[in-house]
C-alpha positions as CSV (number, residue, x, y, z in Angstrom):
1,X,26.5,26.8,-0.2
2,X,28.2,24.9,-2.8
3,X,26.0,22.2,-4.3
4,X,29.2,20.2,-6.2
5,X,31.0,20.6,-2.6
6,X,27.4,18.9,-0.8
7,X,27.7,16.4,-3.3
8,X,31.4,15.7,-2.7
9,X,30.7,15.4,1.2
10,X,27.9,12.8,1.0
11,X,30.6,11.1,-1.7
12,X,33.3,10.7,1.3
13,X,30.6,9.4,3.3
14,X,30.5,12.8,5.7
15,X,27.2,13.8,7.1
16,X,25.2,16.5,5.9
17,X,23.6,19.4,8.2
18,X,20.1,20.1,8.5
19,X,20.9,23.2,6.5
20,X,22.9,21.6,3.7
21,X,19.4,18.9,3.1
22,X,17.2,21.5,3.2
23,X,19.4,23.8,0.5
24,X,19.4,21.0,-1.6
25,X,16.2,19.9,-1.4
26,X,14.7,23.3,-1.9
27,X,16.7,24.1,-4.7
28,X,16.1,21.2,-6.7
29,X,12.6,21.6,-5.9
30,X,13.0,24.9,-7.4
31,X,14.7,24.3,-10.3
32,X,18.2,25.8,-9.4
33,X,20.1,22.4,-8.8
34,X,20.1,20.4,-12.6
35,X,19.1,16.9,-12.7
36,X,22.6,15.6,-13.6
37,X,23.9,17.1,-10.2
38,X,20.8,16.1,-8.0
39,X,21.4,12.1,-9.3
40,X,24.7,12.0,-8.4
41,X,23.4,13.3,-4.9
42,X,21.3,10.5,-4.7
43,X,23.4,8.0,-5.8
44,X,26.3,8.9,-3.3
45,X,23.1,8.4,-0.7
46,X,22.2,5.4,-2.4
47,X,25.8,4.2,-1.6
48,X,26.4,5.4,1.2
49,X,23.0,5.9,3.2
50,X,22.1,8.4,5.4
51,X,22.0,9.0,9.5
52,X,19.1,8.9,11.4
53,X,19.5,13.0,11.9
54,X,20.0,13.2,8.1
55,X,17.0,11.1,7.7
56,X,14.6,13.5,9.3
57,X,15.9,16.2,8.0
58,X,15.2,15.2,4.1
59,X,12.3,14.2,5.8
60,X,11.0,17.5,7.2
61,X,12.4,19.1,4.2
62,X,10.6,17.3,1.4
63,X,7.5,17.8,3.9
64,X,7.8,21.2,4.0
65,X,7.9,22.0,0.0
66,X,4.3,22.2,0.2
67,X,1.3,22.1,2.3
68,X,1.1,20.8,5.6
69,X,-2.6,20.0,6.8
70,X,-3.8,21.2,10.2
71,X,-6.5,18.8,10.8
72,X,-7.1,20.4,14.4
73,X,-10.3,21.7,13.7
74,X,-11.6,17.7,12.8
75,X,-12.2,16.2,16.5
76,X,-10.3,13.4,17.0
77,X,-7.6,11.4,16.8
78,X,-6.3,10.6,13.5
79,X,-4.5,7.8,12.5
80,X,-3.6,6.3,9.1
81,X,-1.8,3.3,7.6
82,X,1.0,2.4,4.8
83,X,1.9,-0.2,3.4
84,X,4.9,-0.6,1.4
85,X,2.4,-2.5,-1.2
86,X,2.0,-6.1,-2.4
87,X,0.1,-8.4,-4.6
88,X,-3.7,-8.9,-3.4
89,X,-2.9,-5.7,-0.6
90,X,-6.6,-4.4,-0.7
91,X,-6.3,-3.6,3.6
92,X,-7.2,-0.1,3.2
93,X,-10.2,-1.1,2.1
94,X,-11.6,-2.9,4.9
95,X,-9.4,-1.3,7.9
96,X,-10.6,2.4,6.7
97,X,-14.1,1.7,7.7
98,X,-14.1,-0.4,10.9
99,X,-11.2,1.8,12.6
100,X,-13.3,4.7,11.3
101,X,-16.6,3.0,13.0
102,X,-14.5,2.6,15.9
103,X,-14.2,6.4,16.2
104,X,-10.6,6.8,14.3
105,X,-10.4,9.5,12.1
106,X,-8.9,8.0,8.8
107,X,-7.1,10.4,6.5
108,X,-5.7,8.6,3.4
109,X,-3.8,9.9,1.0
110,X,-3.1,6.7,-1.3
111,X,-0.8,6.0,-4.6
112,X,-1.9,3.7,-8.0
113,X,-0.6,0.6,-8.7
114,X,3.7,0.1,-8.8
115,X,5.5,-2.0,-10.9
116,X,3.8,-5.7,-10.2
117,X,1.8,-4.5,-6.9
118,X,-1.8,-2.9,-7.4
119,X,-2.9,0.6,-5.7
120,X,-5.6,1.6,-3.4
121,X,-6.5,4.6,-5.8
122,X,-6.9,2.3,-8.7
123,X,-9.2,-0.3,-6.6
124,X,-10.9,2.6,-5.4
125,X,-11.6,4.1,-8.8
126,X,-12.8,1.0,-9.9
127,X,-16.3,2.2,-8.2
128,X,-18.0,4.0,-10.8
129,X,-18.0,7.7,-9.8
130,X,-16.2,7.0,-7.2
131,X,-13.9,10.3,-6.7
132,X,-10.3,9.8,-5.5
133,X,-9.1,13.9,-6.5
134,X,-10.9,15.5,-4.0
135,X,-9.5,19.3,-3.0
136,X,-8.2,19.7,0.5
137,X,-11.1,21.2,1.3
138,X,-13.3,18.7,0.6
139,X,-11.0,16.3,1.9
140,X,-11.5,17.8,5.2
141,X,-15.0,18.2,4.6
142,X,-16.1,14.5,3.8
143,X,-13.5,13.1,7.1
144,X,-14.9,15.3,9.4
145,X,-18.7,14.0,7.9
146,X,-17.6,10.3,7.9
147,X,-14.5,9.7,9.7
148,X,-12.5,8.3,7.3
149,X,-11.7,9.8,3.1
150,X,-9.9,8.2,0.5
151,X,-7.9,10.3,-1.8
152,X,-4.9,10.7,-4.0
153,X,-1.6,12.8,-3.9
154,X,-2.4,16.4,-4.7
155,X,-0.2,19.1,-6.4
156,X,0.1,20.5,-3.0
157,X,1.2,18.1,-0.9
158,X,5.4,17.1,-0.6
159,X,6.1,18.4,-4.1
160,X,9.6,17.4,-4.0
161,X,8.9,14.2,-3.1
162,X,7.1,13.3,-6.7
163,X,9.9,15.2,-9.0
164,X,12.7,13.4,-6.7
165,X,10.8,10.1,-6.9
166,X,10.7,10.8,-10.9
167,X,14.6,11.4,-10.8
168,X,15.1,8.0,-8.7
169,X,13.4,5.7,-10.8
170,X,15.0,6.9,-14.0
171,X,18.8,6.9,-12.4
172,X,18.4,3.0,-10.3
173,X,18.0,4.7,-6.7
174,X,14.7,3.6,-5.8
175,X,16.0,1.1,-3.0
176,X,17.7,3.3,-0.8
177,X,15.9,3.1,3.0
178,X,16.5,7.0,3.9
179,X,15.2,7.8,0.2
180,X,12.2,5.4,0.4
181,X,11.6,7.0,4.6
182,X,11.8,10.5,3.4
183,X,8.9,9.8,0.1
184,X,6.9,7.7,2.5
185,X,7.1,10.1,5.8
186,X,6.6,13.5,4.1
187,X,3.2,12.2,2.3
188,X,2.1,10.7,5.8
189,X,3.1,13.6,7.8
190,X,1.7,16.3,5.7
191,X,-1.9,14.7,6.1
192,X,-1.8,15.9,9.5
193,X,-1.9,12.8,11.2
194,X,-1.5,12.1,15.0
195,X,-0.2,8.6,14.2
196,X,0.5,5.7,11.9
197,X,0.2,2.2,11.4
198,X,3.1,0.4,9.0
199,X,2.6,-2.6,7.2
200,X,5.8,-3.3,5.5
201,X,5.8,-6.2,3.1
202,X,8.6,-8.7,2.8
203,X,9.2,-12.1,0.6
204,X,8.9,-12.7,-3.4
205,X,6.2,-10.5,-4.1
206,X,7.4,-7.7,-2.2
207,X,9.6,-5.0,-3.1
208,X,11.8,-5.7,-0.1
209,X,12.3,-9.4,-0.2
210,X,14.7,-10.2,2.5
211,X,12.9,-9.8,5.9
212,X,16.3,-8.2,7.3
213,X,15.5,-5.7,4.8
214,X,12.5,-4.8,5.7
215,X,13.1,-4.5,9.5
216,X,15.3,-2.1,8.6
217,X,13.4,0.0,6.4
218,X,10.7,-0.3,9.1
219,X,12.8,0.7,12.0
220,X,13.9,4.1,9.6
221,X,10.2,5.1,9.2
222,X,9.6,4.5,12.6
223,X,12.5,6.4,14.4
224,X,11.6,9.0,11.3
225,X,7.4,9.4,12.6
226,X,8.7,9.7,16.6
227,X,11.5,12.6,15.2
228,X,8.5,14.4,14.7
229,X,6.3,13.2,18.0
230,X,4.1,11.0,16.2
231,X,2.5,7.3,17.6
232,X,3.5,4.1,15.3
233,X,3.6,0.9,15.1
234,X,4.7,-1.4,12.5
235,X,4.3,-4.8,11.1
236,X,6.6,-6.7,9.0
237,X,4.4,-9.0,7.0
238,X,4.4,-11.9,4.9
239,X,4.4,-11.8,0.9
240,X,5.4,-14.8,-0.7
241,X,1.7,-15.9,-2.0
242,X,-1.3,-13.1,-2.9
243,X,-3.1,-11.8,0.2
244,X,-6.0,-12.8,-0.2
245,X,-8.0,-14.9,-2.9
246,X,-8.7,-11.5,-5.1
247,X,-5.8,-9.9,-7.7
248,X,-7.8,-6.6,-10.1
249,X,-9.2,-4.0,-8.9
250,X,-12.9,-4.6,-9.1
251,X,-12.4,-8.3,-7.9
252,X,-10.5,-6.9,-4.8
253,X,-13.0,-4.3,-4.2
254,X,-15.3,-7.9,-3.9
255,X,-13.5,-9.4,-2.3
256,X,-13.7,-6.5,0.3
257,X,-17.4,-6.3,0.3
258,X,-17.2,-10.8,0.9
259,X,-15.1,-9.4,4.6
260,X,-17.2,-6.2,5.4
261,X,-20.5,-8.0,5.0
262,X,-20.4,-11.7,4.3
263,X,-17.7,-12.4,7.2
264,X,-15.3,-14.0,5.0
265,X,-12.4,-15.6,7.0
266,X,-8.6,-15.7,5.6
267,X,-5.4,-14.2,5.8
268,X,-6.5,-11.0,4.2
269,X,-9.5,-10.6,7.0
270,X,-6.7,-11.5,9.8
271,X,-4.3,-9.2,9.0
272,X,-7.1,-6.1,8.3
273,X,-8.3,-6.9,11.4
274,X,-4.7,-6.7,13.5
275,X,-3.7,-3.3,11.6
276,X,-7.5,-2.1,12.4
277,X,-6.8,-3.1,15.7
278,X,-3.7,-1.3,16.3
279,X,-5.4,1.7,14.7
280,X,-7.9,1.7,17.3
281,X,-5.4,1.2,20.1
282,X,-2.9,4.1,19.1
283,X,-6.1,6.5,18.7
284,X,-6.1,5.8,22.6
285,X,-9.4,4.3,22.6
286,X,-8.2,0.6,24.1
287,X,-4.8,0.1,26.5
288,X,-3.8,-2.4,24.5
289,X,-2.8,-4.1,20.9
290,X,-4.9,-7.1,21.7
291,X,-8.1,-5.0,23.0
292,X,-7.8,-2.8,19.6
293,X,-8.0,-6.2,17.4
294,X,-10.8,-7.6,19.8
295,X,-12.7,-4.0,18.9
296,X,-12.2,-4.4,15.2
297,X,-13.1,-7.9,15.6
298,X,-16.8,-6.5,17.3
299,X,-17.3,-4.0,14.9
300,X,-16.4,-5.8,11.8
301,X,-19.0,-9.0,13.0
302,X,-21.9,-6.0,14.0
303,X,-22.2,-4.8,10.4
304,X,-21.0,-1.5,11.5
305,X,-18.3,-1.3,9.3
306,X,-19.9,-2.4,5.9
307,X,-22.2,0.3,6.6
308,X,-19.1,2.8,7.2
309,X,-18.3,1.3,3.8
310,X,-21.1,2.4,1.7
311,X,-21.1,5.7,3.7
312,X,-17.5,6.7,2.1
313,X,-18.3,5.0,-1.2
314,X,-21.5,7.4,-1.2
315,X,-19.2,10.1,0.3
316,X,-16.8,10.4,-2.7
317,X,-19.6,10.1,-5.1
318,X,-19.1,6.0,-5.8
319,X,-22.3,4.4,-6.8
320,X,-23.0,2.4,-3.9
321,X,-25.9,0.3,-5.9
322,X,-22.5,-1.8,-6.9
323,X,-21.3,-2.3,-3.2
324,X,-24.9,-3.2,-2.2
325,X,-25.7,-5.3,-5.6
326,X,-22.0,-6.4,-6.4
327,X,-23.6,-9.2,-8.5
328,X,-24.3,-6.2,-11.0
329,X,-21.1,-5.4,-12.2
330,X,-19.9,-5.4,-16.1
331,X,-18.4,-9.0,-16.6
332,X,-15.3,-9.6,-18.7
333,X,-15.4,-10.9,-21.9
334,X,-13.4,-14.0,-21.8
335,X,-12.5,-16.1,-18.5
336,X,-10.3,-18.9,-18.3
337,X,-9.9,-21.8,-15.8
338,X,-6.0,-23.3,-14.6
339,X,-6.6,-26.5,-13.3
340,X,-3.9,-28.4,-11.4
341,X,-2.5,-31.1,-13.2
342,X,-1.2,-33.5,-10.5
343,X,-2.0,-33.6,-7.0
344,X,-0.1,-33.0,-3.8
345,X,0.6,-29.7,-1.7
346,X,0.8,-26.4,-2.9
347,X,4.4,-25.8,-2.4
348,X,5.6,-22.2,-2.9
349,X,4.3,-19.3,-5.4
350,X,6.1,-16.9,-7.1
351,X,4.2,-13.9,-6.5
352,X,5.9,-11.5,-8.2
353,X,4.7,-13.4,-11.3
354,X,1.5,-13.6,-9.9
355,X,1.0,-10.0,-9.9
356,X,2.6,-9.5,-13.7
357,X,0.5,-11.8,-14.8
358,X,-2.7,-9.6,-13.5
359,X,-1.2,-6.8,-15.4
360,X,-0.9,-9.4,-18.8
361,X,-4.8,-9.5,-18.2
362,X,-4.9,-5.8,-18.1
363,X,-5.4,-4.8,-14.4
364,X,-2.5,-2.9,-14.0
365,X,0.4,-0.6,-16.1
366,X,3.0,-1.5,-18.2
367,X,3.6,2.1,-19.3
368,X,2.4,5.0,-17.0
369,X,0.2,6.1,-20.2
370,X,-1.6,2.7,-20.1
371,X,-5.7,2.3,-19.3
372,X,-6.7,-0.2,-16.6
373,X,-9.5,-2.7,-17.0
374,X,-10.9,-2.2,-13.5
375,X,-12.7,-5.7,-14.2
376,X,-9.6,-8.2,-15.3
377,X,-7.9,-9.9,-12.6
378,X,-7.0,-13.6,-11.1
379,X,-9.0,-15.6,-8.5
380,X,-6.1,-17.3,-6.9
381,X,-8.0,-20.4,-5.2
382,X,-5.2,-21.9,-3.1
383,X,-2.8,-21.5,-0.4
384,X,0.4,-22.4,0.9
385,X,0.3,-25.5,2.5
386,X,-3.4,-26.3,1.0
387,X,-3.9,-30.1,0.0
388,X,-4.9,-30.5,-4.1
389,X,-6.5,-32.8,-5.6
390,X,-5.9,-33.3,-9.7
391,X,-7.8,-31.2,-11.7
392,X,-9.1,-28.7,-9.5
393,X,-9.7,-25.1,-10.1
394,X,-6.1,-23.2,-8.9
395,X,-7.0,-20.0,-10.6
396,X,-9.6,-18.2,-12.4
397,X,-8.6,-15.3,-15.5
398,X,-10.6,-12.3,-16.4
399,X,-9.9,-10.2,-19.2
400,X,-10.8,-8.5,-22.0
401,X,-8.0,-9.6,-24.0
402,X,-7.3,-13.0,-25.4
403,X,-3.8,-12.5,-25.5
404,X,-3.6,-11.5,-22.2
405,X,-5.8,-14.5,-20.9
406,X,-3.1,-16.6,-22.5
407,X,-0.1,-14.5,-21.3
408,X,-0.9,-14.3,-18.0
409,X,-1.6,-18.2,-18.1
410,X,1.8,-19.2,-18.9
411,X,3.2,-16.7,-16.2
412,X,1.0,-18.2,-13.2
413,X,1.3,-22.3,-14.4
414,X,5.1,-21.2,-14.4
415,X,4.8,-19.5,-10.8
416,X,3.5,-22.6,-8.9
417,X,4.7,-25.2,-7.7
418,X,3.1,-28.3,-6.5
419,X,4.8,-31.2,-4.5
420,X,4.2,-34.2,-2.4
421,X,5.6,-33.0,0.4
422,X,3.6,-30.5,2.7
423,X,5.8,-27.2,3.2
424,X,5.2,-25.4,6.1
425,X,2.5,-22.8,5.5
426,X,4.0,-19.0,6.0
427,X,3.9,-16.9,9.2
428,X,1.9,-13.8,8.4
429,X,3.1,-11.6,11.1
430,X,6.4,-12.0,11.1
431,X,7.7,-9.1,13.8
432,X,6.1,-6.0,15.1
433,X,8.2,-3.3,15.8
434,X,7.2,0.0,17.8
């Protein structure tokens, strides 16, 4: 095969055979296809997209540059859950251990924080000791123990998917729904899952902002997971204010530990508990969406799943004397208080600024080479629709920097808006596709 000729098809908009993907994508991988030629590929894609049959081949390709795990040993059904990632998105936190006290097997295989939203691996690493580079075979070892294990992207798994991802961000071709399927499927799929759970994210602190956007993207990785005989569901979901009250990883690691044990009640619980829920039901174990939530619901008020919790924590080596005593953790050295200065409604957030602004305090990366302060972050008090009175408490700054207390200040007085007119608070579910 020709790899100029490949490039010149997918140019004219033709489509490309299974055989033609897989050449390129194994060739690249290998080194035998330059950058320069390999961008123009995937700018020609960029413009001119890619068939569902094209779609699952880059899919199945990319997957099969590495390691695929056979999990079939573990007994079980296995199910996992993505999420195309937000500001506040700490979910996996609290849906690992009640679907894995429901009697899920959770494999996990989670990325650090992106641009303005946070990662689980970050959040999780925030637990001193707390191990998120497990081998494979411990991986297998600690989720057939516990049921569920928390890890990060090795070496081995989809290889071409992190020196293509590399290549896409440097040449603008990040937003491309068949590129974006094929990274997200062949990390999934290669965990050896039996299904999957999508929570695709839509609105101003999302990466896809228009919901039309992201109902496509979710219908791609859905027709992409059944190509290859897998359950799913997916959620399109609301992010146009923090999930949550919690933004840094420590603080949503807290805020975790406030739903697991102290029954905390808000949107982040809700929408834990529906994606927990339809966890449990595509493991088989209810006949229906609605039963699965009511399960997570029961396990989540028993205590069962706290305890699940601490059980991981202890699992990956995390010392769980911080999940049990939270109270205990390192404070920051400077905090600062926003307090509204006029009353009315809280009328819309900019949450993209939001989530900058926890990166001014230091909780997340401006550079890849920077060092997260796991204990900076925002207490965002207030939601849309919520009635404020003058004066009040809107958000709360940690950091260890000055400068970035006063930073990130300026970005979330600037991101919020406050009127006297009530707006009409934002649906959280806004479609489920399956």
């Amino acid at each position: 095969m020709n790899t100029t000729e490949l490039i010149r098809k997918k140019r004219n908009k033709e489509n490309l055979t299974k055989e033609e993907i897989l050449y390129l994508i194994i060739n690249y991988t290998k080194g035998k296809i330059p950058d320069y030629q390999f961008s123009a590929f995937l700018m020609a894609v960029y413009f001119n997209g890619m068939s569902k049959d094209e779609t699952s081949a880059l899919t199945e390709a990319m997957l099969y540059s590495g390691k695929v795990l056979n999990l079939n040993s573990i007994p079980g059904v296995k199910i996992d859950k993505h999420s195309t990632g937000g500001v506040g998105d700490k979910t996996s936190l609290i849906l690992a251990p009640i679907a894995a006290a429901a009697g899920v097997k959770v494999p996990m295989i989670s990325g650090r924080g992106l641009g303005h939203s946070g990662g689980t691996l970050d959040k999780l690493e925030s637990i001193p000791g707390f191990r998120t580079n497990l081998t494979l075979s411990e991986y297998k070892n600690v989720l057939k123990k516990i049921g569920a294990v928390l890890i990060g992207q090795t070496k081995e798994i989809a290889p071409a998917d992190k020196l293509i991802y590399a290549l896409r961000d440097v040449t603008a071709t990040v937003e491309s729904i068949p590129l974006i399927t094929g990274s997200i499927m062949s990390k999934k799929l290669a965990e050896g899952i039996d299904g999957l759970v999508l929570d695709i994210k839509t609105g101003n602190g999302a990466f896809m902002q228009k919901t039309e956007d992201a109902i496509a993207l979710a219908d791609s990785l859905i027709q992409t997971a059944k190509a290859f005989d897998k359950k799913v569901i997916g959620f399109v979901t609301d992010m146009n204010q923090p999930l949550g009250n919690y933004i840094g990883n420590w603080l949503e690691v807290y805020e975790s530990i406030q739903v697991l044990r102290d029954g905390k009640k808000n949107d982040l619980t809700e929408l834990s508990l529906i994606l927990a829920g339809a966890m449990i039901y595509l493991s088989r174990k209810t006949k229906s969406l609605e039963e699965g939530i009511e399960e997570a619901i029961r396990i989540l008020q028993s205590g069962k799943a706290f305890d699940k919790f601490v059980e991981i924590v202890k699992s990956q080596n995390g010392n769980t004397d911080f999940i049990l005593h939270p109270e205990k953790y390192p404070k920051s050295k400077f905090k600062e208080i926003i307090k509204s200065s006029s009353a009315g409604y809280l009328y819309d957030v900019n949450t993209y600024e939001i989530g900058m602004a926890a990166i001014d305090l230091g909780a997340g990366r401006k550079t890849k080479d920077d060092k997260i302060d796991p204990k900076a972050g925002i207490i965002f008090n207030y939601k849309i629709g919520d009635n404020i009175n003058k004066g009040v408490a809107l958000a709360e700054l940690y950091s260890d920097s000055k400068t970035g207390i006063d930073a990130a200040k300026r970005r979330i007085i600037g991101a919020i808006k406050i009127s006297k007119s009530k707006p009409q608070k934002p649906k959280l579910i806004k479609t489920i596709i399956n």
